[in-house]
Each structure stands twice: as C-alpha cells, then as structure tokens.
N, C-alpha and C positions, 0 to 999 in steps of 0.2 A: 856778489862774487864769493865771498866768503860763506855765507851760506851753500853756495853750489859745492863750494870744496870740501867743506863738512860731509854735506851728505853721500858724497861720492867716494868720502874717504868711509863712510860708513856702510854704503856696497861693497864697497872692497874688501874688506873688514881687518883695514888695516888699523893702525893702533897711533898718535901725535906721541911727538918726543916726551912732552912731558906725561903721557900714559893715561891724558885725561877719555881717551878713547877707549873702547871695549879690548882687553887683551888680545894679543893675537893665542896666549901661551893659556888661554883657559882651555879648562882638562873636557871632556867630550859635551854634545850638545844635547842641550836639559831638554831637549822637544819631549820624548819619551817620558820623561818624567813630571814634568808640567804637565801633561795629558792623565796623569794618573789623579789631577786634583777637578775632581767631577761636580758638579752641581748637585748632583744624586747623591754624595757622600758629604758634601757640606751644608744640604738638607736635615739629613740624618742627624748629624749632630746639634746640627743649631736647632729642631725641634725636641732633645732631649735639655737641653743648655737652656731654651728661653720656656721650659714648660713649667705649668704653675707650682711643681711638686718642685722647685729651684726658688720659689717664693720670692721672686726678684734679685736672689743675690746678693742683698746687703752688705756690707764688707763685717767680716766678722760672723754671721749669721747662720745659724745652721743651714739654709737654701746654698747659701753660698759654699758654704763646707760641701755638702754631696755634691753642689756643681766640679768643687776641684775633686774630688772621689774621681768622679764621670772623666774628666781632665787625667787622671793619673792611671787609670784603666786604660786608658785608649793608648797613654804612651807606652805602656805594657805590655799590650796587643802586641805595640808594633814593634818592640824589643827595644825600644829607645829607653834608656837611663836616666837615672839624675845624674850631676855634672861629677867628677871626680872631686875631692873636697867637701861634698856636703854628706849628710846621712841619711838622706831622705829626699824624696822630690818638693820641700815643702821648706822657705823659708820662714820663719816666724818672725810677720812684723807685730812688736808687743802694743799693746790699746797704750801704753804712755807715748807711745809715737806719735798713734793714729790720733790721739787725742789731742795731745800736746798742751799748749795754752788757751784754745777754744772750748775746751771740753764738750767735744761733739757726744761724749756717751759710749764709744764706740767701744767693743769688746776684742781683744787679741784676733789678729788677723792673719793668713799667708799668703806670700808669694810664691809660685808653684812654677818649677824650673824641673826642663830636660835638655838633655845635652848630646851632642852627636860629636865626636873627639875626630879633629882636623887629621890627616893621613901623614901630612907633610909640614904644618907649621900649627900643632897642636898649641901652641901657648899664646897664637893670637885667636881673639876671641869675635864672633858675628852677634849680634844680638837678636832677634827679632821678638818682637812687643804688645803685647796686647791686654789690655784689662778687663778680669771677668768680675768686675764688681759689676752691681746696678745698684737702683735705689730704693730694693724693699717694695713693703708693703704701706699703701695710704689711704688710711681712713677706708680700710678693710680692702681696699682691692688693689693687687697683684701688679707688679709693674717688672713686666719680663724681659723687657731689654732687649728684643732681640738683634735688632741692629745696634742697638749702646750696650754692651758692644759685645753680644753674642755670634754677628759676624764675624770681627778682630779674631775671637777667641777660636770660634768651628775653625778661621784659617792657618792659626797657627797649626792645628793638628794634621789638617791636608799637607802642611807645608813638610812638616816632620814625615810624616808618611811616605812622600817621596823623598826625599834626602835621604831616610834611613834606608830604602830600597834602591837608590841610587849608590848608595855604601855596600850595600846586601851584594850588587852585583860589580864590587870591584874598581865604581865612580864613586868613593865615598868624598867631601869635601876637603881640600887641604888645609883648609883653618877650619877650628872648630863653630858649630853653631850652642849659641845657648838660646831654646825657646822659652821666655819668659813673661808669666801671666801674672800679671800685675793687680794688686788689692789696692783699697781705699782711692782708687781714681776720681768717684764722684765726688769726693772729700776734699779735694785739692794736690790730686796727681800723690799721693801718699807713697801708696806700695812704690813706683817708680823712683819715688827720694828716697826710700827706706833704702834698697839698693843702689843706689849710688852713692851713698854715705858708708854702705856696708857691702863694697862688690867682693862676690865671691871670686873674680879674676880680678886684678889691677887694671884700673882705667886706662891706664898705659897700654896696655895690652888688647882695649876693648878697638877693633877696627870701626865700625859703625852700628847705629840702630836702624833697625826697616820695623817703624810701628804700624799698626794696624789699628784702626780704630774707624767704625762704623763704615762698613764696605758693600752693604748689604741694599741700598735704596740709590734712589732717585732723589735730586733738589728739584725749588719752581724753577730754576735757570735751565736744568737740563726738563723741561717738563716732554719733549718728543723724543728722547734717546736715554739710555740708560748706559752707551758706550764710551764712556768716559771714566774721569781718576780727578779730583783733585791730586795736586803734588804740593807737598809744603816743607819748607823745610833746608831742600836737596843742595841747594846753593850756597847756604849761608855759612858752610864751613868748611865745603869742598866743590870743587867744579867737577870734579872725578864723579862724585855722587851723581851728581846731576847730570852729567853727560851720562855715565852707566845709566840710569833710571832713563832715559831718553831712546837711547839705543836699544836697551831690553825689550824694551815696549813695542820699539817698531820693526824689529826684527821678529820678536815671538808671537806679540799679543794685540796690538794695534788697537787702543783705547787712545780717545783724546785725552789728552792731558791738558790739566787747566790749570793756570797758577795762578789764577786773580787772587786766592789768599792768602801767596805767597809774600806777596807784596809788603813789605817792613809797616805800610803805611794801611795794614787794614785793619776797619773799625774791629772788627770780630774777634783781632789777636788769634786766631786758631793756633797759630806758633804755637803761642806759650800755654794751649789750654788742653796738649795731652802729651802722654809717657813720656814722646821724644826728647821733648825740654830738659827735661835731667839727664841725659844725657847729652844735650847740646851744651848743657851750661858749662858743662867739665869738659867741653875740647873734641865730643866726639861727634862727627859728622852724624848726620841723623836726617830720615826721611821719612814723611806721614803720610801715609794714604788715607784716603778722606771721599767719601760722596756726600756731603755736606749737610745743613741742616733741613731736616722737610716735618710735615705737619704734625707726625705723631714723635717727637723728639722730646726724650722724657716726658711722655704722657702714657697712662694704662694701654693705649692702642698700639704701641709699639711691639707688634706678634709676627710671631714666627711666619704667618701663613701671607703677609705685605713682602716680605724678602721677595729681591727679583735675585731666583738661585745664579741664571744665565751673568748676571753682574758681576757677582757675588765669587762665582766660578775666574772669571774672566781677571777682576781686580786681584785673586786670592794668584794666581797664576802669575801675574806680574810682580806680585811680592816675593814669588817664589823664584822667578830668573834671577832677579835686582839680586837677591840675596846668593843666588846661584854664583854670578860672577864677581861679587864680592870677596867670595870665598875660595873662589879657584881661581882669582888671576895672579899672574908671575907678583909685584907687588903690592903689597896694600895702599891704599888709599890714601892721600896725605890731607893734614889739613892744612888750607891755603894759607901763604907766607903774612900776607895783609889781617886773617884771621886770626891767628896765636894771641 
C-alpha cells in the first residue's frame, strides 16, 4: 500500500510534507535541455580526453595538464567561468599534499572548477564531481582511462553546456552549480580532500555532490543490458536525495537503478572509494553514479572506442536532471535528523 501511494503521489507530481518528493515549485522542465547532452558530443570529447597525446593523465603530468587545457577550452566555448573567488579555472593542489607521508613522487597538481552563479539563492552551492586523473604510462604503454574516468569527466561538460544554455535562455539555476574536476583520485581520492579541507564556498553552504565516476560501460551482472545506473551513496545522509534521484530517473530517463552497492555491508566498499566520500564525510548529502567494475578496469584496454555512447548519453542525462532539481527546488535538501 505504501508503495502504491508513493508512486501515485509521483504521477501527480505532488510533493510529501516533509519535501522528500520532487518540488512542485521547481522552475521549468529540463526535457529541452537534457536533450541537448548527445551521445555524439560525449563521443567527441571523451576521444580527445582518453587519446594517447593525454598520456593517461597521471595527476600532476604534463598529459594530464593539456587534458585540463582541453577541460578549460570547452568551458570557454560555452561562456562558463571560473567560480567568483578564485583567479583562474585552476585550483593548485601542491605535490606536499599529493604526496604527504607516503611519498608517492607526485609533482604539483590541479583541480579545475567552473561555475554557473545561482539566479535566486547564489550563496548555496551544487557540486557536481568527476576526476580527470588516470594512471599514466606502464612499462611504455599508455593507459587512457577512458571510462576511469574520462566518462565522469566528458559528462561533466555536457552537463554545463546545458545548464549554461538553460541560463542563456532566461532558466538559469537558482542555486549555484560548481563543476569540479578532481586530481590525484587514483592516489587515494586526493584532489577531492584537497578541496574539502580548502572549499572555495563554506561547506555549510555546499547543498550536495552528484559524482560521476565511470559511466561509460557495462558490468558481468548487467552482461544483456547496458540500461541501467548503479546508485550509491543517495540515502546515507538524506532521503530527499534519494527520493529526488529516484523520481528523476523515472520521470526523464528510465534507467534501472541498482543499489546492490549501496549496501553499508558491501565487500567492494565503492562508498568510500571515490570523490563523493569527502564530501559525505563533512555532512553533505552525496550521490555516485557508477556502471561498475568490468574487464578492462585499469588495464591498457580501457579505450575510447569500448564506450557504449547510448549509456554514457543516458547515465550523463540523469546526472543532469538529479542536479537540475537540486538546484531549483523551493528548499534545499536537508540532512536527515538520525544523520548529523
């Protein structure tokens, strides 16, 4: 019975007292602009992103440096800025960071932020997350990432591309978004702690993360379909998240959602093993999309040309509603009372 009233309160598209349903008061409908994030344009980038002249990407590495070049072009293109506050699209996390007490070796790094300024409630902040490190070059050959996480990364650009055209034409967002491409990830989630120890907004201020991290394949569980999402994350510090990401989904984009990894009790920990985590640690609701791990997973084979775009399109589009009404409903998102 409860189920039936959920879902019918989500035909309606009415809203539960406590707001964990989709707003009624969000500003006009993202179809138009979700449609603008094409398989054919996150093609495009993810075979400049994951091609061998990026040399894997190592965090710190010249590959990786013209990868964010490529990254800060594109937000230029689209007239998108860095955030107000900084000076540059480019935060500097320093190699005593990257390195710390392990001395990994690792040479001065950045994190590389654009910003789209909220219409109506510009000093709460959206996050959306993706790391464009990889792991280099081994024992001479090229390891291009393109699903770890040149997916993550092509999506955050589609995502901006429509937001800032959704702004162009008078629907800009009423919270701000900061898209943020995250260093040292293979390292142990680095670039993501470096800004959370040093956010350019107040965590207070941060309403949630929607990370992105490897969205570009297929697992052997899904081995006959590719229309699906892992969801990870989305409940552990708000139901609002979870319910938004649920609704998005079946309203815009109709992907199965699978939370087997969701689970506290899973061996794999994916929880805690990208961006999101740093920001779940400090209190902000946080959600990871994920197509899980399959055969070329940090191996040399991991190429642009395995991408299924049709997924890749589909998952990138879902990160893009979730974010959508994050950002333009009447309240922001709380986190649950039991969680604090």
């Amino acid at each position: 019975m409860k189920k039936l009233l959920f879902l019918s309160l989500i035909a309606l598209g009415t809203s539960c007292k406590n707001g964990a349903l989709v707003s009624s008061n969000s500003k006009s409908d993202p179809t138009k602009y979700m449609k603008t994030i094409t398989a054919e344009d996150l093609k495009k980038h993810l075979y400049i992103i994951a091609a061998d002249s990026m040399e894997g990407r190592e965090t710190g590495s010249a590959g990786q440096k013209k990868a964010g070049r490529y990254l800060i072009s594109e937000y230029q293109k689209n007239n998108v800025s860095f955030p107000k506050g900084a000076s540059d699209f480019y935060q500097a996390v320093p190699a005593s960071f990257l390195n710390g007490k392990r001395n990994r070796n690792l040479p001065n790094s950045e994190n590389i932020w654009a910003f789209i300024e909220g219409t109506e409630k510009p000093e709460e902040v959206i996050v959306i997350s993706a790391h464009y490190d990889h792991v280099g070059i081994e024992n001479g050959e090229i390891y291009n990432g393109a699903d770890d996480d040149g997916s993550g990364t092509s999506a955050l650009l589609e995502i901006a591309q429509a937001f800032q055209l959704a702004k162009k034409e008078g629907n800009g967002p009423k919270r701000s978004i900061l898209f943020l491409h995250v260093t040292g990830e293979e390292h142990g989630l680095l670039g993501s702690r470096y800004y959370s120890e040093n956010p350019l907004f107040p965590l207070a201020n941060t309403v949630a993360d929607v990370n992105i991290d490897m969205i570009g394949r297929r697992d052997e569980l899904h081995a006959n379909t590719n229309n699906y999402v892992y969801i990870i994350g989305a409940n552990r510090l708000s139901a609002e998240l979870d319910h938004i990401s649920a609704i998005m989904n079946q309203k815009y984009v109709g992907l199965d959602l699978d939370y087997r990894f969701n689970d506290p009790k899973d061996p794999n920990r994916f929880y805690e093993r990208s961006d999101h985590y740093n920001f779940a640690k400090h209190g902000i609701p946080s959600v990871f999309f994920f197509n899980g791990v399959h055969a070329d997973y940090h191996k040399k084979s991991d190429e642009a040309h395995k991408i299924e775009y049709d997924a890749l399109e589909k998952r990138t589009q879902l990160a893009f509603v979730v974010a959508w009404e994050l950002a333009n409903r009447k309240n922001r998102i709380l986190v649950d009372a039991d969680k604090k």
